[in-house]
Structure formats: structure tokens, C-alpha cells
BALOBA-1460 file (C-alpha; in Angstrom, 3 decimals):
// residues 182
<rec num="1" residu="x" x="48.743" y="-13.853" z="-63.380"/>
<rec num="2" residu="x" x="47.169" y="-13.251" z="-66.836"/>
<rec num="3" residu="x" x="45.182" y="-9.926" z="-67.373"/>
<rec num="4" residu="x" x="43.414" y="-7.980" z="-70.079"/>
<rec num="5" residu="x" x="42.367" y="-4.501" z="-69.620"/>
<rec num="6" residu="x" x="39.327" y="-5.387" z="-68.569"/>
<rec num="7" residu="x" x="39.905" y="-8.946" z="-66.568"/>
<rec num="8" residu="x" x="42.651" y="-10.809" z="-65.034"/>
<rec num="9" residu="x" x="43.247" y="-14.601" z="-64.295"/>
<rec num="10" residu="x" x="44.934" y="-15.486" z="-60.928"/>
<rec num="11" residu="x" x="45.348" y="-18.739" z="-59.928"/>
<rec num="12" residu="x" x="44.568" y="-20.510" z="-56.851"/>
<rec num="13" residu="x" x="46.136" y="-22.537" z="-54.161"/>
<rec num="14" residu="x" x="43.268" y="-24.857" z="-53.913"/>
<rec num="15" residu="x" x="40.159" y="-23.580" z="-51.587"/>
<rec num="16" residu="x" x="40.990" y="-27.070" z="-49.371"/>
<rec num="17" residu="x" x="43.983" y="-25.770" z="-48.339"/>
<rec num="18" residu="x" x="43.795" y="-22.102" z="-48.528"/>
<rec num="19" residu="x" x="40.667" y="-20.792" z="-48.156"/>
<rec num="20" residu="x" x="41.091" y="-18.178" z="-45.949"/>
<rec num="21" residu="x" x="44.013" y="-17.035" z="-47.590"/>
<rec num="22" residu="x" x="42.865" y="-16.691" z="-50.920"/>
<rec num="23" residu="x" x="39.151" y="-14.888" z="-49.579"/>
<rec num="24" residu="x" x="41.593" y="-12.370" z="-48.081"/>
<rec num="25" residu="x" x="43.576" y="-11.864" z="-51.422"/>
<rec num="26" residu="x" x="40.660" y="-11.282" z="-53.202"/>
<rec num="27" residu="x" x="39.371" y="-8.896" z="-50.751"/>
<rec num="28" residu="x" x="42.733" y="-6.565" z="-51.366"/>
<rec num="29" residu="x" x="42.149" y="-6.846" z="-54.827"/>
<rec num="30" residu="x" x="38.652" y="-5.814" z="-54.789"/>
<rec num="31" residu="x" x="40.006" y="-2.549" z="-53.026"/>
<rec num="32" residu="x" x="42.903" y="-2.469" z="-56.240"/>
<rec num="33" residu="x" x="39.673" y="-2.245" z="-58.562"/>
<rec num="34" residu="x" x="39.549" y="-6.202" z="-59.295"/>
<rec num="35" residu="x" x="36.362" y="-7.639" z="-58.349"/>
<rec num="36" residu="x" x="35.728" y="-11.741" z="-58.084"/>
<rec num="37" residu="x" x="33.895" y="-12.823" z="-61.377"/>
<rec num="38" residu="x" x="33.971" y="-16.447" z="-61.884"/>
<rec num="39" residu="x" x="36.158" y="-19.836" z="-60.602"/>
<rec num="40" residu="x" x="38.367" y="-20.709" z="-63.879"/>
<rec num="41" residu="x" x="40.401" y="-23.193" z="-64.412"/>
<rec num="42" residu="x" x="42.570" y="-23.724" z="-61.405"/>
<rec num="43" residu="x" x="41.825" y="-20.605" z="-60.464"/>
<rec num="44" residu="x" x="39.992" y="-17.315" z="-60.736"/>
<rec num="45" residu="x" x="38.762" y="-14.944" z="-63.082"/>
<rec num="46" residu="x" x="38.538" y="-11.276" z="-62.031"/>
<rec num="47" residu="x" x="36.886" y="-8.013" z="-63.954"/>
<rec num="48" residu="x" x="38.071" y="-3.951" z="-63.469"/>
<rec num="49" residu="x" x="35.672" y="-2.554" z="-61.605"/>
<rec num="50" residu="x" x="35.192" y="0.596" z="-59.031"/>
<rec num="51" residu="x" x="37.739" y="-0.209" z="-55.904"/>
<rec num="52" residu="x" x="35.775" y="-0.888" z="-53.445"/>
<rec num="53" residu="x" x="35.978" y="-2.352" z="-49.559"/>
<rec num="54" residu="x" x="34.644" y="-6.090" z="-49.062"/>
<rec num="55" residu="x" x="35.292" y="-9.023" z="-47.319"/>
<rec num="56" residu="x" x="34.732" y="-13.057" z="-49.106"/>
<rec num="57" residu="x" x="33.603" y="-15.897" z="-47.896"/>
<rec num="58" residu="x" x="32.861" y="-19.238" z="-49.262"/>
<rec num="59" residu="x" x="30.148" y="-21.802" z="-48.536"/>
<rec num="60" residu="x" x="29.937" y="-25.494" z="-49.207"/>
<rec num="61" residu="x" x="26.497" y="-26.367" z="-50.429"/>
<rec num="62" residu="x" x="24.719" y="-28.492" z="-52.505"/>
<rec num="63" residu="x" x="22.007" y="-26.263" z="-53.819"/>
<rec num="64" residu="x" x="19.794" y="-27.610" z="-56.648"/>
<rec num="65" residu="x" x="18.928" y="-24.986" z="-59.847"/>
<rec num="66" residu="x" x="15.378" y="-24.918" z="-58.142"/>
<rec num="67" residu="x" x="16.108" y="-23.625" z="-54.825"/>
<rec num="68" residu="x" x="19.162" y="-21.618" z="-56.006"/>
<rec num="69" residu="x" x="17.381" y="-18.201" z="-55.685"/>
<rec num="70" residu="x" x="16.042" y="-18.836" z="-52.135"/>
<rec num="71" residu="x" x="19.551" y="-20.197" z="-51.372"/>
<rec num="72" residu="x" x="20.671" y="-16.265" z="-52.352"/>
<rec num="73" residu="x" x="18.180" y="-14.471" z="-50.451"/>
<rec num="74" residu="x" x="18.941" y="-16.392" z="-47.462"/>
<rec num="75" residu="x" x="22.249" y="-14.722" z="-47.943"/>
<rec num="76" residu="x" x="21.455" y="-11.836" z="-49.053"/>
<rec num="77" residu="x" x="18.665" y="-11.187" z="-45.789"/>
<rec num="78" residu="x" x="22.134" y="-11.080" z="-44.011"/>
<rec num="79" residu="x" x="24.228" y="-8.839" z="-45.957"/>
<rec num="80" residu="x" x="26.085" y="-11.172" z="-48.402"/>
<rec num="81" residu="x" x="25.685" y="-10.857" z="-51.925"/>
<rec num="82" residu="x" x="26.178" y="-13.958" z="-54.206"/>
<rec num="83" residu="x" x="29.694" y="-13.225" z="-56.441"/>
<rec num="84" residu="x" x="29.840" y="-17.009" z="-58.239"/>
<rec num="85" residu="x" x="29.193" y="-20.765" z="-57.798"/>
<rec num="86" residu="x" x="30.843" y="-24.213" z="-58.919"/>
<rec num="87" residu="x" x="29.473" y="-27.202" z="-58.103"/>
<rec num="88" residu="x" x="28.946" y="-27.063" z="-54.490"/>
<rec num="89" residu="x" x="31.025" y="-24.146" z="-53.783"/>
<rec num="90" residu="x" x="29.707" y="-20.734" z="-53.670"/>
<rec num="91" residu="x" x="31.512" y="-17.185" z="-52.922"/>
<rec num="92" residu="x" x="29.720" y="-14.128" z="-51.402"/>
<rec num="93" residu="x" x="30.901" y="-10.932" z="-50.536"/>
<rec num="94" residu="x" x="29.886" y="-8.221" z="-48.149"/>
<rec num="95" residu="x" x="31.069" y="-5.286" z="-46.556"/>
<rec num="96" residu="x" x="33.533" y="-5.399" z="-43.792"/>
<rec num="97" residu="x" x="31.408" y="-5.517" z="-40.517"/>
<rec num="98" residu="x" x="28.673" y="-8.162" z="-41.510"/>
<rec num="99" residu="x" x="28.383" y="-10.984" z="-39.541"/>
<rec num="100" residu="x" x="30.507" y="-13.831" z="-40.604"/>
<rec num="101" residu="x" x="28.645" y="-16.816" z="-42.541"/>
<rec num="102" residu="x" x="30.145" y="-18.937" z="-39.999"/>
<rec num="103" residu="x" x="30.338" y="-17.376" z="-36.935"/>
<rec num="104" residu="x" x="31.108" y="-20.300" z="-34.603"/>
<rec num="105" residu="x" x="32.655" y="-23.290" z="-34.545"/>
<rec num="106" residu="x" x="30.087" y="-25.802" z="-34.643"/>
<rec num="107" residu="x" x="28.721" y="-24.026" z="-37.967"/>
<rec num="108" residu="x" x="32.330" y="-24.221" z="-39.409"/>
<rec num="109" residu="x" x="32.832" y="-27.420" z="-38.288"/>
<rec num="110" residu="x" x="29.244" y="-28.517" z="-40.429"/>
<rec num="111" residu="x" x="30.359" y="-26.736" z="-43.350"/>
<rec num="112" residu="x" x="34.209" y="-28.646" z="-43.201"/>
<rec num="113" residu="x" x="31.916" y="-31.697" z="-42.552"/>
<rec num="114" residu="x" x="29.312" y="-31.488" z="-45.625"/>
<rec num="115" residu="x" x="32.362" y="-31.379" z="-48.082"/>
<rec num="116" residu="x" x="34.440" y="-33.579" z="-46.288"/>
<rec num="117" residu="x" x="31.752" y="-36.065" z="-46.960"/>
<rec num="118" residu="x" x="31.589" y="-35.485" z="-50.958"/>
<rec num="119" residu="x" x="35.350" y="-35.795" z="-51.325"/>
<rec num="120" residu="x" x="35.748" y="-38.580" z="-49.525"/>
<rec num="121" residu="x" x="33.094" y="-40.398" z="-51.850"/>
<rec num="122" residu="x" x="34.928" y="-38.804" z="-54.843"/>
<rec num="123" residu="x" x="38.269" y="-40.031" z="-53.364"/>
<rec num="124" residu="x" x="37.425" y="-43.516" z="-52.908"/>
<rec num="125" residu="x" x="35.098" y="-43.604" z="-56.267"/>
<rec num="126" residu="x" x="38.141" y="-43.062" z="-58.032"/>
<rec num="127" residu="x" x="40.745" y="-44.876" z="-55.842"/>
<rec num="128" residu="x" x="38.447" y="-47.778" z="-56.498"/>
<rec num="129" residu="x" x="38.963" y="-47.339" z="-60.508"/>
<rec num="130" residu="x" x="42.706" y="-47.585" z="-60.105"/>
<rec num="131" residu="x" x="43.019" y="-50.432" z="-57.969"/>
<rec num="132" residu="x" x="40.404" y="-52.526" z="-60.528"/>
<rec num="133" residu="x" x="42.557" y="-50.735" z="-63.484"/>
<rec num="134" residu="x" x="45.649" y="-51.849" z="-62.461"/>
<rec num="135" residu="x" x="44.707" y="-54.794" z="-61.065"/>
<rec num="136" residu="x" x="42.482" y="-56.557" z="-63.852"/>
<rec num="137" residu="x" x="45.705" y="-54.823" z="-66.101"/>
<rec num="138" residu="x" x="48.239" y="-56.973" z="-64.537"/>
<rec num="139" residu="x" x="46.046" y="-60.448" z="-65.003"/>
<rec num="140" residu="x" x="45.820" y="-59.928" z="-68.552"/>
<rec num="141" residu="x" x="47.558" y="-62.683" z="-70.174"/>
<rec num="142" residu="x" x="47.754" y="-60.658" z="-73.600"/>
<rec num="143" residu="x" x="50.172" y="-58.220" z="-73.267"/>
<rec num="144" residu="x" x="49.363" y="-56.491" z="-75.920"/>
<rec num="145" residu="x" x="45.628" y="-56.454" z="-75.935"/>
<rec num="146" residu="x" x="43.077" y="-54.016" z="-76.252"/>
<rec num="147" residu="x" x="41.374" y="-54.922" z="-73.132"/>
<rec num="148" residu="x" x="44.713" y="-54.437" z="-71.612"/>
<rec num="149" residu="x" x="44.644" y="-50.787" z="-72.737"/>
<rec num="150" residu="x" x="41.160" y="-50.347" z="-71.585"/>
<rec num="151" residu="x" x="42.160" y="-51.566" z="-67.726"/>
<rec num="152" residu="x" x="45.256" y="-49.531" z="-67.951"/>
<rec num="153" residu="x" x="43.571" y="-46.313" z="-68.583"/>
<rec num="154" residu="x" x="40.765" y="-46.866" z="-66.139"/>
<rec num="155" residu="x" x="43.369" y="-47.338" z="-63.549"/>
<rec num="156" residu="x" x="45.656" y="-44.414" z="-65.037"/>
<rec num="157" residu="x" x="42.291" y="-42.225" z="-64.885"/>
<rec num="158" residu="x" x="41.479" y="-43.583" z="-61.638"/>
<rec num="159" residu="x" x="44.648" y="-42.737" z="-59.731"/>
<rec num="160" residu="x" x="44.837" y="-38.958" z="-61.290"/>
<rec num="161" residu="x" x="41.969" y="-38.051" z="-59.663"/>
<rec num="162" residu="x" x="42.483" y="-40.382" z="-56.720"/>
<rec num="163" residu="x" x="45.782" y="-38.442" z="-55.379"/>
<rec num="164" residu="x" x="44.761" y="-34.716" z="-55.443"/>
<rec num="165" residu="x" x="41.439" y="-36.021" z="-54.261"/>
<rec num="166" residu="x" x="43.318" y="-37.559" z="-51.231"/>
<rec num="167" residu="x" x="45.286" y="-34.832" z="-50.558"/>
<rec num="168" residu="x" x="42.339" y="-32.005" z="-50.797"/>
<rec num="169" residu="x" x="40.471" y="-34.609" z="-48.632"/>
<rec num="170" residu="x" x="43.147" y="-35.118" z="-46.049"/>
<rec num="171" residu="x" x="43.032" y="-31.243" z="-45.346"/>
<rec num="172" residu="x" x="39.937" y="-30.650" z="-45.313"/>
<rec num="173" residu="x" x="39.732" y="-33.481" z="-42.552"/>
<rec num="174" residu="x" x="42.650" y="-31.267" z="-40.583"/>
<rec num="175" residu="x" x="40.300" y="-28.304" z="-41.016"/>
<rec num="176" residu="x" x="37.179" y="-29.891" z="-39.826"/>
<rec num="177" residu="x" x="38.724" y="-31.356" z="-36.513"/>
<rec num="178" residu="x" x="40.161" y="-28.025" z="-36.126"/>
<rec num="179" residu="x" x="36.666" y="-26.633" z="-36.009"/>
<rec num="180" residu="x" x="35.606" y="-29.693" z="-33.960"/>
<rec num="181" residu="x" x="33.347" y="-28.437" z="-30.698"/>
<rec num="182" residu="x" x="36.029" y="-28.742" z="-27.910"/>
């Protein structure tokens, strides 16, 4: 954990696999005086601020730039105030008491369900580049070509993404059929 005076960097165990978990930490350390800023890199970025009681949650959403602000008040109507977004995740926080975001299973299970969808794409996007990579790389009859290179690092690429993606998509499919109506 980095940390200024003024902000501190913790990082995270990946929101696919530890969601609750980490919207609890931050929740004690809002009451230590360290208040959610910003996602970072691989994790979050806090700021000092008054200690104060509130619960996190996150939502999985894509929300275009247009209809961010009425994606806010819809939130905010019910008590949750907007803390940060990336991509299609977004973190509120209330106070302890207001009704969950997702108060029932089938709404959790939609939520686990929207994302599930958008890494899967990502997942086989990118599983796609590293079996063409590797592939076109070993039918290159010049060893020691440029082309060669080019197939080897689109498959190199394509596989670094592909295996987190897998795994991050693989729990998030656990989570969802947890939440699955029964």
C-alpha cells in the first residue's frame, strides 16, 4: 500500500473475484478517514478525508457520456452517491441502512449476466488473436522474417489478455449461477 499525506494506493484483488470483499474494505477505510477516489492501476486510489460511516457497492453498466448524469440521479433518488467509474464499472456509496442496489437475486443475477456477456466477447476476441498468431507463426517458412515477428506478437498479445480474461470470466460465470433464480 503506497500513501502520501493526502492519498493512498491500495491494490485490488480483482472486482471478478472479490467484489464484496474489497466494497467492505473500503467501507472500514472510509471510517479510518480514507475515502474511495478513483480505480488506478490494478487497484485503487484513496484521498484523507473526514471518517465517516458508508457502505460500497458496484454496478456493471454500460452508460454512454450522454446519459451519464441521469444514470447518477437514478442512483442518487435512492440514496447512493456516485464515488468513480471505469469503463462499465461504477462505485457508489451510501450510508449504512439504504437499500441495497441489488436487493434480490434475479437483479444480481442481471448484473453478473450483463458483464459476463462483455468478457466473454473480450475473452474470445483475444483468444482468437493468439490462436491466428501462433498459428499463421508456425507456417511461416522464413524463420527469421518480419512477418514472422508480426504473427508472433499478435499471438503473444493475444494470449496475455486471453488468460486473465478467462479466468475473470470463469468467475464471474460461478457468481452469476450463484445468483441464478432457484
Amino acid at each position: 500500500m503506497r500513501k502520501t499525506k493526502s492519498h493512498r494506493y491500495i491494490t485490488s484483488q480483482g472486482t471478478a473475484f472479490a467484489e464484496k470483499k474489497e466494497m467492505l474494505k473500503m467501507g472500514k477505510l472510509a471510517q479510518q478517514g480514507w475515502q474511495l477516489e478513483s480505480f488506478a492501476f490494478l487497484g485503487y486510489r484513496l484521498r484523507k478525508a473526514e471518517p465517516q460511516n458508508l457502505i460500497y457497492e458496484m454496478d456493471y453498466h454500460v452508460v454512454h457520456k450522454a446519459d451519464m448524469n441521469n444514470y447518477v440521479d437514478t442512483f442518487a433518488a435512492a440514496g447512493w452517491n456516485h464515488v468513480c467509474s471505469a469503463g462499465s464499472i461504477h462505485v457508489f456509496s451510501a450510508r449504512p441502512g439504504t437499500t441495497p442496489i441489488y436487493s434480490d437475486r434475479n437483479t444480481s443475477y442481471e448484473k453478473y449476466n450483463r458483464i459476463t456477456r462483455s468478457v466473454g466477447m473480450v475473452t474470445l476476441i483475444f483468444a482468437i488473436f493468439a490462436v491466428v498468431g501462433f498459428g499463421l507463426t508456425a507456417y511461416t517458412e522464413n524463420k527469421d522474417s518480419f512477418i514472422e515477428s508480426i504473427y508472433f506478437y499478435l499471438g503473444t498479445v493475444g494470449i496475455t489478455i486471453a488468460v486473465p480474461a478467462l479466468m475473470t470470466y470463469t468467475a464471474l460465470m460461478f457468481r452469476r449461477r450463484a445468483e441464478k433464480k432457484v
